[in-house]
C-alpha positions as CSV (number, residue, x, y, z in Angstrom):
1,X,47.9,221.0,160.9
2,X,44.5,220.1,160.4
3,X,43.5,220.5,156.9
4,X,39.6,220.6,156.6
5,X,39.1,219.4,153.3
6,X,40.8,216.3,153.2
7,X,39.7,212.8,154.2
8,X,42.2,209.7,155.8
9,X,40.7,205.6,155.5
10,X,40.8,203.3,157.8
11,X,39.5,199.7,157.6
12,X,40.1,196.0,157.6
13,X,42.3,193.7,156.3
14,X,41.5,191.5,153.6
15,X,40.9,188.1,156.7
16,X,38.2,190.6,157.3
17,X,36.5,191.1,154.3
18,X,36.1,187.8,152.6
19,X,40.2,187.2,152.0
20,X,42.7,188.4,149.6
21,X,40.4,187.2,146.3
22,X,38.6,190.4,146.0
23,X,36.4,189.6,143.5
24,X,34.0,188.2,146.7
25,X,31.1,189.2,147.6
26,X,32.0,191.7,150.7
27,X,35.5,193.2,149.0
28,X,33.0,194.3,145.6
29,X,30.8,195.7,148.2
30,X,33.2,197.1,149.9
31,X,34.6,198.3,146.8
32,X,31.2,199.9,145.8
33,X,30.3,201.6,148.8
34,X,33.9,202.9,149.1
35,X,33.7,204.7,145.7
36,X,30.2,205.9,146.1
37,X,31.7,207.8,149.6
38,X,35.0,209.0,147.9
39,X,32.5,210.3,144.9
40,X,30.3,212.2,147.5
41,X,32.9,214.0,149.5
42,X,34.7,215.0,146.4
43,X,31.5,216.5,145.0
44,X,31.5,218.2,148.8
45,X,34.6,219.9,148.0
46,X,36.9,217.5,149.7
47,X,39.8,217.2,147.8
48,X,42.7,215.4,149.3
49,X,43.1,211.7,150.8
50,X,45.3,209.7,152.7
51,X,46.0,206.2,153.0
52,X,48.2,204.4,155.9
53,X,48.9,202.0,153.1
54,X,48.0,198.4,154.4
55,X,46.5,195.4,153.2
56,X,43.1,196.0,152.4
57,X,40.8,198.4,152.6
58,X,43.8,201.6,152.9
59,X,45.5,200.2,149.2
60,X,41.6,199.6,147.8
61,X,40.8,203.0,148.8
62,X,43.8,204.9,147.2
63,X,43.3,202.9,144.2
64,X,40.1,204.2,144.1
65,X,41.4,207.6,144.4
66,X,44.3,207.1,141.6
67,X,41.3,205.8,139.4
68,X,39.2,209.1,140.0
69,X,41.7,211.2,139.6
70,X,42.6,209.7,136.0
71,X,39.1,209.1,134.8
72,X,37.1,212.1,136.7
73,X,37.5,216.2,136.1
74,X,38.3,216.2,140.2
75,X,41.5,217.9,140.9
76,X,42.0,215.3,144.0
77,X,45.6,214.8,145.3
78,X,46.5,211.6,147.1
79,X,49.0,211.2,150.3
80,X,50.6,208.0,151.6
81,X,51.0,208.1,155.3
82,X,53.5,204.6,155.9
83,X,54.2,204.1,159.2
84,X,58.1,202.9,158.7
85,X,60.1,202.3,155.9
86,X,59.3,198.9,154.8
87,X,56.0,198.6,155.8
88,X,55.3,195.9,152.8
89,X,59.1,194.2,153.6
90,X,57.3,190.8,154.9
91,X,54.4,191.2,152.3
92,X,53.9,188.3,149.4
93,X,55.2,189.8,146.4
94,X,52.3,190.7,143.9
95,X,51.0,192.7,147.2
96,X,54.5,194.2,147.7
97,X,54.5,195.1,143.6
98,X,50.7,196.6,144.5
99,X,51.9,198.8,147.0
100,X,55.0,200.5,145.2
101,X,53.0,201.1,141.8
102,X,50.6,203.3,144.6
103,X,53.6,205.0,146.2
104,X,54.7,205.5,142.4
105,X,51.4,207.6,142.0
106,X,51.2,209.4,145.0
107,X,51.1,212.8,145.5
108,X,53.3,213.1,148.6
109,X,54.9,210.2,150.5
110,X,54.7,210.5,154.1
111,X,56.9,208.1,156.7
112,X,55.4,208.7,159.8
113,X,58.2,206.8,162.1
114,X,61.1,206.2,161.7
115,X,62.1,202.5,159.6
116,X,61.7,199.3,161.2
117,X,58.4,197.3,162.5
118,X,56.7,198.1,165.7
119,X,53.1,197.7,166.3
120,X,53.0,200.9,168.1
121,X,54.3,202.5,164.9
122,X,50.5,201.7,163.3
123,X,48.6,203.1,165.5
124,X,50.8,205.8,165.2
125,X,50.2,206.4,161.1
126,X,46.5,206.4,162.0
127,X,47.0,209.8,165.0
128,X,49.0,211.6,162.2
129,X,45.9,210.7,159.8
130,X,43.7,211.5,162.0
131,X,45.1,214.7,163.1
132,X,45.9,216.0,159.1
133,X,41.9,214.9,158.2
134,X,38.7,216.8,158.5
135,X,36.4,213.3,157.6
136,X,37.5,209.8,158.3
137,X,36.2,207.1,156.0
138,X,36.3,203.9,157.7
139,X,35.1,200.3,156.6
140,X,34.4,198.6,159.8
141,X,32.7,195.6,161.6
142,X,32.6,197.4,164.8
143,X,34.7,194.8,166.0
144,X,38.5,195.5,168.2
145,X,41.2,195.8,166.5
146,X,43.3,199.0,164.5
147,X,40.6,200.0,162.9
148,X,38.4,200.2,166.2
149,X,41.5,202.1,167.3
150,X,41.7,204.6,164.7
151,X,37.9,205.2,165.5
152,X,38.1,205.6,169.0
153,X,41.1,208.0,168.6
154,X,39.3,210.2,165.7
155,X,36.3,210.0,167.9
156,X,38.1,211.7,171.3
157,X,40.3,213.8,168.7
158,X,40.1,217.8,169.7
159,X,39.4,218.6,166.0
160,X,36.3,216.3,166.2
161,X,36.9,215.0,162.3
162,X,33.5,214.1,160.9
163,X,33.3,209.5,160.5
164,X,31.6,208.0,158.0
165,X,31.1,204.5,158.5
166,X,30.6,201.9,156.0
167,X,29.8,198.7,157.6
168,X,31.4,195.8,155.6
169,X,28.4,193.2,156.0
170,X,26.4,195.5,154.3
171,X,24.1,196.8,157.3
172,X,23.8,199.8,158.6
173,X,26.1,201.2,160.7
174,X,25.1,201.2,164.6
């Protein structure tokens, strides 16, 4: 079911944005520009958004959300689309403790497949995404990868989501 008003992310890891210290120069940008889009849909009526929940750009995102929806008037609801149980098994623990105080504040918890790791089962997350999403916010190079996955799906998708693009470098987005 394809719900109009509500938005998925998809993006890079933190080896493509500068590494996990995010207080460098590409993750504030990316930080920036990603608040700055989540503020404009919202203020376009969009009101819900998922996050597949990885490294990176998907937990950045929905803690932008979280943080709007405690500091804003928005009535914004926030869905976690995991692609397995234990997603963050193999993760290094303070991201592993990130990830469950998200979970902790979602609205709705969604395990798309069932538990154990795949790589299929990523690619996966993103169709469901996809497919529940009117507007996909993604944070990418334009290089191959999920993320130029995810595009290239939402892109051939019958629903024809709207993409916004925010190019992590900083440029424009071909």
């Amino acid at each position: 079911m394809i719900r109009s008003k509500t938005v998925c992310f998809t993006g890079h890891r933190p080896n493509k944005l500068g590494g996990y210290d995010e207080s460098n120069p590409t993750m504030v940008r990316v930080k920036s520009d990603l608040e700055r889009g989540i503020r404009n849909v919202i203020e376009q009526g969009y009101d819900t958004f998922i996050s597949g929940m990885a490294l990176g750009v998907d937990m950045v995102a929905a803690e932008i959300v979280l943080k709007l929806r405690a500091t804003t008037s928005a009535r914004i609801r926030l869905v976690a689309a995991v692609p397995f149980e234990g997603q963050e098994g193999k993760w290094p623990q303070a991201s592993r403790v990130r990830w469950s105080d998200i979970i902790a504040r979602c609205d709705d918890v969604q395990y798309v497949c069932d538990p154990g790791y795949a790589a299929w089962k990523m690619q996966r997350r993103n169709a469901w995404m996809v497919d529940n999403s009117g507007l996909v916010i993604a944070v990418w190079d334009g290089t191959k990868g999920g993320t130029g996955n995810c595009i290239e799906y939402a892109e051939k998708a019958a629903h024809s989501p709207i993409i916004i693009r925010i190019n992590p470098d900083g440029r424009e987005a071909a």
